[in-house]
C-alpha positions as CSV (number, residue, x, y, z in Angstrom):
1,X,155.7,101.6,159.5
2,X,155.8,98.3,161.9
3,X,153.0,100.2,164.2
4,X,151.1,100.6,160.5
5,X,151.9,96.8,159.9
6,X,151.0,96.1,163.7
7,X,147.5,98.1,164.0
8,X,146.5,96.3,160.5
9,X,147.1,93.5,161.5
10,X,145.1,93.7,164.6
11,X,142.0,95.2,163.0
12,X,142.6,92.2,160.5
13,X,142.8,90.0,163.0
14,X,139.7,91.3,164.8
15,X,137.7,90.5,161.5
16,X,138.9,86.9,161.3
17,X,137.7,86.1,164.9
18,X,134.3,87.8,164.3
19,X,134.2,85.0,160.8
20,X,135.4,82.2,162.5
21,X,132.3,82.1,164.8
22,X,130.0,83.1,162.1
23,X,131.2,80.9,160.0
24,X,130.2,77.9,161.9
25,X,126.7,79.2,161.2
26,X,127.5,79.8,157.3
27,X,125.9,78.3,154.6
28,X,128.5,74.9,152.7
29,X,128.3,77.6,149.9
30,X,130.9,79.9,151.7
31,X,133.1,76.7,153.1
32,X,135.3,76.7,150.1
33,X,135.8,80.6,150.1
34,X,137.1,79.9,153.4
35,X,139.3,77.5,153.3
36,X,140.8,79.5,150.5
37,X,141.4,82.7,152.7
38,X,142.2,80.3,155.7
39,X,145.2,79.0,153.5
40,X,146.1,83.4,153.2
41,X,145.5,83.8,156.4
42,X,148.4,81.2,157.5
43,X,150.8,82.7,154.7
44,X,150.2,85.7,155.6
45,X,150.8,85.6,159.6
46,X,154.0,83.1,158.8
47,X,155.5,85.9,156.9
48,X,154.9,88.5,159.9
49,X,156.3,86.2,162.4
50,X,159.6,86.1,159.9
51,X,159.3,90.2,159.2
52,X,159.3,90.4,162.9
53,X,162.0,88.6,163.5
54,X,164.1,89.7,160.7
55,X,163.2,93.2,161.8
56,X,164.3,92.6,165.2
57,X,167.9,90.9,164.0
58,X,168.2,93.8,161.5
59,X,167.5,96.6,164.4
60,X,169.8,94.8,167.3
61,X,172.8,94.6,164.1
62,X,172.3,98.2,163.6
63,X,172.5,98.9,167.0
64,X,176.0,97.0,167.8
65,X,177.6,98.6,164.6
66,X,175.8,102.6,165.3
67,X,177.2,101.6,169.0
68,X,180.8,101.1,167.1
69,X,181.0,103.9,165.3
70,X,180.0,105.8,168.1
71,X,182.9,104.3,170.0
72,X,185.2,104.7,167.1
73,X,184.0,108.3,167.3
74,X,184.4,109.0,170.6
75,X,187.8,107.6,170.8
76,X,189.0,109.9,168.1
77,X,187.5,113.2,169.3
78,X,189.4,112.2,173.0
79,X,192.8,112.0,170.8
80,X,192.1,114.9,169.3
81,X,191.4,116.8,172.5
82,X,194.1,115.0,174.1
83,X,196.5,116.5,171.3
84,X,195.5,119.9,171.5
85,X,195.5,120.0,175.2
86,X,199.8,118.8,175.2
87,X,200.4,122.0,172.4
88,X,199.0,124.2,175.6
């Protein structure tokens, strides 16, 4: 999903670039159009930023705890092999 968010984003993106040179060129009629979307278009990266960031806190916290359990895991499995190898 964040490559779907990402390669929106950038085709998104793209569009705005291409308008912000047009719109230099653009009629007054179209100014307050654009200053409404420009308002959307500053909401709307402010909350990627924060998804981003969130996403990337979120991801490293499941990694330490999947990393614990692992651990946990592992240490049980050598108890357990270390149990059944002093019944031999």
């Amino acid at each position: 999903m964040h490559d779907d968010l990402q390669a929106l984003w950038k085709k998104i993106k793209t569009q705005r670039d291409e308008l912000v040179v047009q719109s230099h060129l653009a009629k007054s009629e179209f100014k307050d159009e654009w200053d409404r979307l420009e308002a959307k278009w500053q909401s709307a990266e402010k909350s990627l930023n924060k998804l981003e960031t969130e996403a990337k806190e979120a991801t490293d916290d499941i990694g330490q705890a999947t990393k614990v359990v692992m651990d946990e895991l592992s240490s049980a499995y050598n108890r357990i092999k270390d149990r059944l190898s002093d019944q031999d």
